[in-house]
N, C-alpha and C positions, 0 to 999 in steps of 0.2 A: 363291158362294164368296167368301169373305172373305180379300183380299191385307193382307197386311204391309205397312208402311212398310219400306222399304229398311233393312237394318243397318250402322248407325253407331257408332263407336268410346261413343260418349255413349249411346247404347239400350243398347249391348250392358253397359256399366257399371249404366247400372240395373237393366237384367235381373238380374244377378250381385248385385245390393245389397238388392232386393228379396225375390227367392231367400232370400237369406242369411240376412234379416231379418224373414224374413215371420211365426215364431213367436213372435219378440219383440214383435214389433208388435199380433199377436194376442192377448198374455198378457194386451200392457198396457191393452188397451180391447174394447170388444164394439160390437155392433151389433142393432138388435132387429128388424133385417129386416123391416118390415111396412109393410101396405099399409090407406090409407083413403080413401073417397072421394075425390076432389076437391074438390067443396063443402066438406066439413070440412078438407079441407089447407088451402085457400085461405084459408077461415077462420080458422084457427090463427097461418097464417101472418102473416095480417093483424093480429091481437090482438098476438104479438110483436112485429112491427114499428112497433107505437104506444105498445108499451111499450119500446121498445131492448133486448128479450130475448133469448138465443140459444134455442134449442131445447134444448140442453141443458140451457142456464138452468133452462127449464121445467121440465123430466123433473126436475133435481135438488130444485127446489122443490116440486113434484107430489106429489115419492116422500116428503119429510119431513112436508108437510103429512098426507098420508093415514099414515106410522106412528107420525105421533105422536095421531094419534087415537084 
């Protein structure tokens, strides 16, 4: 069974903020939810990080290289 942290004036405000705002938050970005190896995470991650790139970096430069093909 999985206990709660105690509630505090400060959880229970986020709760309420989060709640509130969770379809806005949703509209304004996505998520691609997937799963790869480890070896190729590890990989990847490592290629960014010699390049100072975020991950998003990536995906955004990924997605233009391949539609402008």
């Amino acid at each position: 069974m999985v206990t709660r942290k105690e509630d505090t004036p400060q959880r229970v405000a986020n709760r309420k903020y989060e709640a509130k705002n969770k379809e806005k938050r949703q509209a304004a970005s996505g998520n691609f939810q997937t799963m790869i190896p480890r070896e190729l995470f590890e990989e990847i991650t490592a290629f960014l990080r010699e390049r100072n790139m975020t991950k998003v970096d990536f995906i955004k430069k990924a997605y233009e290289i391949l539609k402008n093909q």
